[in-house]
PyMOL CGO cylinders between C-alpha atoms (Angstrom):
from pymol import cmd
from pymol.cgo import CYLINDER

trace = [
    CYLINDER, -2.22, 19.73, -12.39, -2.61, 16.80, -9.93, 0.3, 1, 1, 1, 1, 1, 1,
    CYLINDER, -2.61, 16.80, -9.93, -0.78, 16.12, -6.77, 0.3, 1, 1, 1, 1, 1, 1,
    CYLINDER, -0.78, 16.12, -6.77, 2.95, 14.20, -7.06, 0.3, 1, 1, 1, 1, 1, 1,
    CYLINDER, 2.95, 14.20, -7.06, 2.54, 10.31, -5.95, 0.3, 1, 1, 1, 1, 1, 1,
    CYLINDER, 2.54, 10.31, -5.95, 5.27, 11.55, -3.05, 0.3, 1, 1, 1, 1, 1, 1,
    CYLINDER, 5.27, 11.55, -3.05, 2.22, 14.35, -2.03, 0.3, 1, 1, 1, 1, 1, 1,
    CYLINDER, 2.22, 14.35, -2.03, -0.19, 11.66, -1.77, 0.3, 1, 1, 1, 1, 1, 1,
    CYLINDER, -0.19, 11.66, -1.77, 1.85, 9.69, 0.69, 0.3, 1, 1, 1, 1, 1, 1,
    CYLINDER, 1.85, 9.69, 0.69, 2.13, 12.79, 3.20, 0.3, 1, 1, 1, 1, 1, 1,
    CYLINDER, 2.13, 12.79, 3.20, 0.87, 12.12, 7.06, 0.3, 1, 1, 1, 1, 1, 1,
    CYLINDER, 0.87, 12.12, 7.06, 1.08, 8.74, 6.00, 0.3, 1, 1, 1, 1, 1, 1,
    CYLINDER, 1.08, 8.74, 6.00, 3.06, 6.35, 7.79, 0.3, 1, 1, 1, 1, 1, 1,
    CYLINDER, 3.06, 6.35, 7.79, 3.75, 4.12, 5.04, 0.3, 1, 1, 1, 1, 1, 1,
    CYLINDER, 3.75, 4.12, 5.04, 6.09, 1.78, 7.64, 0.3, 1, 1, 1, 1, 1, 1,
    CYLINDER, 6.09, 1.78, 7.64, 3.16, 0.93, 9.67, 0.3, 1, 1, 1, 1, 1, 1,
    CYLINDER, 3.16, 0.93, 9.67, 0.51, 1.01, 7.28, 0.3, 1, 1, 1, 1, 1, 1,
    CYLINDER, 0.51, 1.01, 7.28, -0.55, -2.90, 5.83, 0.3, 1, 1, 1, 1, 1, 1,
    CYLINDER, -0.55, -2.90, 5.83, -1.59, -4.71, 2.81, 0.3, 1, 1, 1, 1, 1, 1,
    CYLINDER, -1.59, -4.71, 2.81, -4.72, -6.44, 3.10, 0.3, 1, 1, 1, 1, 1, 1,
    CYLINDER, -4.72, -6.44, 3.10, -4.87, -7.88, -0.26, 0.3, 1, 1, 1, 1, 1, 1,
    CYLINDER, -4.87, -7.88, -0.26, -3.83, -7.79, -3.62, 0.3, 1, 1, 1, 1, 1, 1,
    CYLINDER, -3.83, -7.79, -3.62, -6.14, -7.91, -7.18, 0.3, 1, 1, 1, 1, 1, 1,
    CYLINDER, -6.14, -7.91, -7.18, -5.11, -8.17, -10.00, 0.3, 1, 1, 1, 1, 1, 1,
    CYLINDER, -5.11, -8.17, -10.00, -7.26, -7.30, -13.12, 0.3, 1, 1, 1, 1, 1, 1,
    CYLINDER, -7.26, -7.30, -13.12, -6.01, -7.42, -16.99, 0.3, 1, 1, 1, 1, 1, 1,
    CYLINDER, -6.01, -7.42, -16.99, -3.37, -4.64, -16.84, 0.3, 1, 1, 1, 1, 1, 1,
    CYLINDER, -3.37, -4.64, -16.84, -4.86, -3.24, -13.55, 0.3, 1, 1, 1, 1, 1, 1,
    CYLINDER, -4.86, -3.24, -13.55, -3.28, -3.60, -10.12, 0.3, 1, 1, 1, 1, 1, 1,
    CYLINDER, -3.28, -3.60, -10.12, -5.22, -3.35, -6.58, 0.3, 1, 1, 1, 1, 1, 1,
    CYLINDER, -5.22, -3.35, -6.58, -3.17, -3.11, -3.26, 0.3, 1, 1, 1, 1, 1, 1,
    CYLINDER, -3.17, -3.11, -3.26, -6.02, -3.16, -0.72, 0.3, 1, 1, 1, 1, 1, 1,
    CYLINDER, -6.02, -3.16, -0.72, -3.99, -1.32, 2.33, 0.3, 1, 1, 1, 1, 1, 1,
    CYLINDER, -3.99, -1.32, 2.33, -4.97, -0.05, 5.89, 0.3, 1, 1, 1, 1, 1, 1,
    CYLINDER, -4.97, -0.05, 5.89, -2.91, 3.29, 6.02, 0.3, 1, 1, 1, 1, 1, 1,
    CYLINDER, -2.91, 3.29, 6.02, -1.48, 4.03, 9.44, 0.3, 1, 1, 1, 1, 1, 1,
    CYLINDER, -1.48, 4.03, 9.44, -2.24, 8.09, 9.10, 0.3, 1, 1, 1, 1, 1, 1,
    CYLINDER, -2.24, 8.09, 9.10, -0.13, 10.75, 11.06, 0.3, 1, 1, 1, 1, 1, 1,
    CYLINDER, -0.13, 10.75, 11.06, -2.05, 13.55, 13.69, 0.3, 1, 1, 1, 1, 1, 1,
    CYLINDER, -2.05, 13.55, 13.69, -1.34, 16.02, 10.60, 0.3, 1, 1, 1, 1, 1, 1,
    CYLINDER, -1.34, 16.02, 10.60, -3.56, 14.11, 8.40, 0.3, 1, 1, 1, 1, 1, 1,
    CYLINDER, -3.56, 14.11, 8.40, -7.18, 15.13, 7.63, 0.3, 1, 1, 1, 1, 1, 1,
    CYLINDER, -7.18, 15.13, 7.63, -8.37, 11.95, 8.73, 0.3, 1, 1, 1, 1, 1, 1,
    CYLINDER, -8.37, 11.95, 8.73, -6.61, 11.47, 12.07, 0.3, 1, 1, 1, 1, 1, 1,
    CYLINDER, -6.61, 11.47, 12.07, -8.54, 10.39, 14.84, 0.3, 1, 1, 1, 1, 1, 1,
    CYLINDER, -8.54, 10.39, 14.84, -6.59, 9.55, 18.40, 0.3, 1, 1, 1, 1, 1, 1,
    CYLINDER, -6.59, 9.55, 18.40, -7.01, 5.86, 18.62, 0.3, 1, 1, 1, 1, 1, 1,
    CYLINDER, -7.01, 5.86, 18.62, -8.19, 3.86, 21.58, 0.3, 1, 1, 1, 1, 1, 1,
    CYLINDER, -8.19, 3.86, 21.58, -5.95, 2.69, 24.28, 0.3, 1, 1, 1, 1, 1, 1,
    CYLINDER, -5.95, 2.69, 24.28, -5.33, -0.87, 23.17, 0.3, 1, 1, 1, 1, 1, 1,
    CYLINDER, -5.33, -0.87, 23.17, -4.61, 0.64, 19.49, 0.3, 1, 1, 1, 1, 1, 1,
    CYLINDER, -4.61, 0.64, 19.49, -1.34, 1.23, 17.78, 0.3, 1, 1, 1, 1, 1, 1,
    CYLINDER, -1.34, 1.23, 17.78, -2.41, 4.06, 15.48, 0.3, 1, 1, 1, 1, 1, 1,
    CYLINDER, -2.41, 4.06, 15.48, -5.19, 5.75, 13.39, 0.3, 1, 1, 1, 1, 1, 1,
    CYLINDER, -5.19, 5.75, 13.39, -5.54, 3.21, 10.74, 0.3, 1, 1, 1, 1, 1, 1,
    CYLINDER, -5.54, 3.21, 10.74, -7.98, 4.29, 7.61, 0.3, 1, 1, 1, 1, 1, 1,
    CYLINDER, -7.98, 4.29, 7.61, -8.69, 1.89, 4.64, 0.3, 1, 1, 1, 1, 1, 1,
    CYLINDER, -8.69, 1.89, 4.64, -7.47, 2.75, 1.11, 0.3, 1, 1, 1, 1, 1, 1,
    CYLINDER, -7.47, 2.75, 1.11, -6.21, 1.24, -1.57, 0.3, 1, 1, 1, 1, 1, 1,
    CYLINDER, -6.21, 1.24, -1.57, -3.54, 1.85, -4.44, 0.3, 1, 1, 1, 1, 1, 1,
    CYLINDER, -3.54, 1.85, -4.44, -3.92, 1.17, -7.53, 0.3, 1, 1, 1, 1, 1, 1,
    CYLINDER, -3.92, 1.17, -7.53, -2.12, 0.67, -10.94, 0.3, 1, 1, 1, 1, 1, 1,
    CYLINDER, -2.12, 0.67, -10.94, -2.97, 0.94, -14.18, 0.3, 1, 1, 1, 1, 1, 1,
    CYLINDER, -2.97, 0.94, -14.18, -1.62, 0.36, -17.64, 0.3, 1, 1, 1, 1, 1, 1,
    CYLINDER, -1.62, 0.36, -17.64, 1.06, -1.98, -15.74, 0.3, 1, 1, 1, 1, 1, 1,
    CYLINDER, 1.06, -1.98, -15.74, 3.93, -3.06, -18.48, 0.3, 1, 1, 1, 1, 1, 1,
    CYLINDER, 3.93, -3.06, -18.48, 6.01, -4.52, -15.96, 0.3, 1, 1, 1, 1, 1, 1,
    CYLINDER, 6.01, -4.52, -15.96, 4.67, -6.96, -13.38, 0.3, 1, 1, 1, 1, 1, 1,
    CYLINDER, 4.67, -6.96, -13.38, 6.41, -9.42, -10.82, 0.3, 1, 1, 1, 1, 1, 1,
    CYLINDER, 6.41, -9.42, -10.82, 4.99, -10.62, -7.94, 0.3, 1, 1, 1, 1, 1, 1,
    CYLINDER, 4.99, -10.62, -7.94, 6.63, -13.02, -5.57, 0.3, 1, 1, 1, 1, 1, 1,
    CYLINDER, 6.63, -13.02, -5.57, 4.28, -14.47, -2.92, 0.3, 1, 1, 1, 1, 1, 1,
    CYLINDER, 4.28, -14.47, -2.92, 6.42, -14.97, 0.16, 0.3, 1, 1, 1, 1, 1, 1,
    CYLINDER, 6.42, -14.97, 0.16, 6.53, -19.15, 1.66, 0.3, 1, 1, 1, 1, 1, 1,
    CYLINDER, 6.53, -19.15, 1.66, 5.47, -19.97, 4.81, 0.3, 1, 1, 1, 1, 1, 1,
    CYLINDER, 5.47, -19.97, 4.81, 2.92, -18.21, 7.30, 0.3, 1, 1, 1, 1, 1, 1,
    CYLINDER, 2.92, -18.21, 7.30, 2.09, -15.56, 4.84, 0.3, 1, 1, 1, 1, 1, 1,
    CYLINDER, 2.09, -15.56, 4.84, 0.84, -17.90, 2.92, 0.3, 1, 1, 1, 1, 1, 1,
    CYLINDER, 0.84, -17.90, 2.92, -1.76, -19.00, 5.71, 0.3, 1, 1, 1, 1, 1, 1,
    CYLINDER, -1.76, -19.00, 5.71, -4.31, -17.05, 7.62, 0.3, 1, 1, 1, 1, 1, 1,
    CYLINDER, -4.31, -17.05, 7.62, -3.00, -13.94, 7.82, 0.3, 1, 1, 1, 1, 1, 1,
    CYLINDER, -3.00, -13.94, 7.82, -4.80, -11.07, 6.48, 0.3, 1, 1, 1, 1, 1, 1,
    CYLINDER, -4.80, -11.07, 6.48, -2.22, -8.14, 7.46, 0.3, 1, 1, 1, 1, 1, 1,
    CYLINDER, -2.22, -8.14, 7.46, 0.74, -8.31, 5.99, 0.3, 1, 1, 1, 1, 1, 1,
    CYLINDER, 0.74, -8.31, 5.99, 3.87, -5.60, 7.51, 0.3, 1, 1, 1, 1, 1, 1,
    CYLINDER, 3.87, -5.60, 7.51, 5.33, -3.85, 5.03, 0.3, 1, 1, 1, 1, 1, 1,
    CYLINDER, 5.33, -3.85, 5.03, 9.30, -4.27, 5.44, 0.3, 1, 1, 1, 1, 1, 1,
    CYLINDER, 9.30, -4.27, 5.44, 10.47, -1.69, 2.36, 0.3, 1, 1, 1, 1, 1, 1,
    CYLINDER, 10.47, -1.69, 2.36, 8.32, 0.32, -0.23, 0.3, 1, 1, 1, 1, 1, 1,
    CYLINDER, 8.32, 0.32, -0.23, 9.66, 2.77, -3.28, 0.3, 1, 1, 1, 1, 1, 1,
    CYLINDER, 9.66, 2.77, -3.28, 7.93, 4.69, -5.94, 0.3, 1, 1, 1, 1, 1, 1,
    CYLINDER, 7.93, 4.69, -5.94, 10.09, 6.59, -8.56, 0.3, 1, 1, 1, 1, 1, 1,
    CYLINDER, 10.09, 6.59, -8.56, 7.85, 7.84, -11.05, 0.3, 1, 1, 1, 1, 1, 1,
    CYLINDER, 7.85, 7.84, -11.05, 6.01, 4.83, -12.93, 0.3, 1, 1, 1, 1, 1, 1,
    CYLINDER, 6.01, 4.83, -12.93, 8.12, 2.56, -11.10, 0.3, 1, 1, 1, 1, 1, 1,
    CYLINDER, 8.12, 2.56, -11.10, 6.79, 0.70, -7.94, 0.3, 1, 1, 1, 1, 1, 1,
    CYLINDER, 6.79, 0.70, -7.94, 8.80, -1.82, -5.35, 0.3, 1, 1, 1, 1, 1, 1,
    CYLINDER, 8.80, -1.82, -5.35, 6.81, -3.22, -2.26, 0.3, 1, 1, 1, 1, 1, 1,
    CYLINDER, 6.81, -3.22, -2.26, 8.42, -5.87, 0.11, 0.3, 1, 1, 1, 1, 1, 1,
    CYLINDER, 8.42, -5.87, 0.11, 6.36, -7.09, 2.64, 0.3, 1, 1, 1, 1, 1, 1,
    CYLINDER, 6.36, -7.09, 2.64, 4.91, -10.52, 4.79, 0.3, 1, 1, 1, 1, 1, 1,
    CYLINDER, 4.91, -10.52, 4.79, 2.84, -11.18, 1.72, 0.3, 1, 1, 1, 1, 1, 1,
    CYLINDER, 2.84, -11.18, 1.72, 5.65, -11.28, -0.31, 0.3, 1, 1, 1, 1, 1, 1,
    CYLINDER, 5.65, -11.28, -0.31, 7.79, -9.03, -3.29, 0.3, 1, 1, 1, 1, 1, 1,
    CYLINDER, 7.79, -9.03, -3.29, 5.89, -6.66, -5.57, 0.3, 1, 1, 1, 1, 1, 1,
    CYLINDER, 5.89, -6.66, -5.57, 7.67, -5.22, -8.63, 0.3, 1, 1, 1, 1, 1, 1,
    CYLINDER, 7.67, -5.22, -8.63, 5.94, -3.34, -11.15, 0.3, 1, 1, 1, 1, 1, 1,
    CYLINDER, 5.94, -3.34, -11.15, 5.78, -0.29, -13.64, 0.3, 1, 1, 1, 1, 1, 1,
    CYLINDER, 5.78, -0.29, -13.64, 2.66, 1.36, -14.68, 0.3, 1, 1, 1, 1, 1, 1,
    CYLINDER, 2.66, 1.36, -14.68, 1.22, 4.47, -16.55, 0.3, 1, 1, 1, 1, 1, 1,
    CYLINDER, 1.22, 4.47, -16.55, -0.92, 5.52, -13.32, 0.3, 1, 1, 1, 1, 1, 1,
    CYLINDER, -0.92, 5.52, -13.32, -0.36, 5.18, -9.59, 0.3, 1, 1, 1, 1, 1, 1,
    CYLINDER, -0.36, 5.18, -9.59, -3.08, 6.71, -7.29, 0.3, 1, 1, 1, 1, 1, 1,
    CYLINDER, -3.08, 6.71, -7.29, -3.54, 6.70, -3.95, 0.3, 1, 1, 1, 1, 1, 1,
    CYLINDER, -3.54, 6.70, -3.95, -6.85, 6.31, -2.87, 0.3, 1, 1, 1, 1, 1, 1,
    CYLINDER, -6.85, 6.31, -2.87, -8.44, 6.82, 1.01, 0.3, 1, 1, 1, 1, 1, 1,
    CYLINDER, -8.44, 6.82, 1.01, -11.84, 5.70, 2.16, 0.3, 1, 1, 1, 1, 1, 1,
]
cmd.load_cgo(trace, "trace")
């Protein structure tokens, strides 16, 4: 049996992690992210001295999505930027809730993974 989505998200600061982009593809979602990992985590490295944290790329993604909203934030986030803070995020089994500088993200889905680099 695989690993629970909550398992997936361990020494993983979620709060300080970012979204880098978002795909979408027929009933496939992509949230390109740069996951702020915890010293517990495999992956951990102790980052330089003008860094925040041990960031690692990944990416989660959603498929068989039946339920999609997406609300791109106005203003700045719109612009330039290419890291976007994420201010609240929720999974509850195929359900999904992301709020963050890029905007709202609302969907549910037969698969969630969590994916690292």
């Amino acid at each position: 049996m695989g690993k629970s989505i909550a398992s997936r998200f361990e020494n993983i600061d979620i709060e300080k992690s970012v979204l880098l982009g978002v795909i979408i593809n027929d009933d496939e979602l992509t949230l390109d992210m740069d996951f702020c990992l915890d010293p517990a985590h495999v992956d951990y490295e102790a980052p330089g001295v003008d860094e925040e944290g041990c960031f690692h790329p990944g990416a989660l993604k959603f498929a068989g999505i039946t339920k999609l909203t997406l609300e791109r934030a106005e203003g700045e986030a719109g612009g330039t930027n290419r890291r976007f803070a994420i201010h609240s995020f929720n999974i509850e089994g195929t359900r999904f809730d992301m709020s963050c500088e890029w905007g709202d993200i609302h969907l549910q889905a037969r698969s969630i993974r969590v994916l690292t680099e």
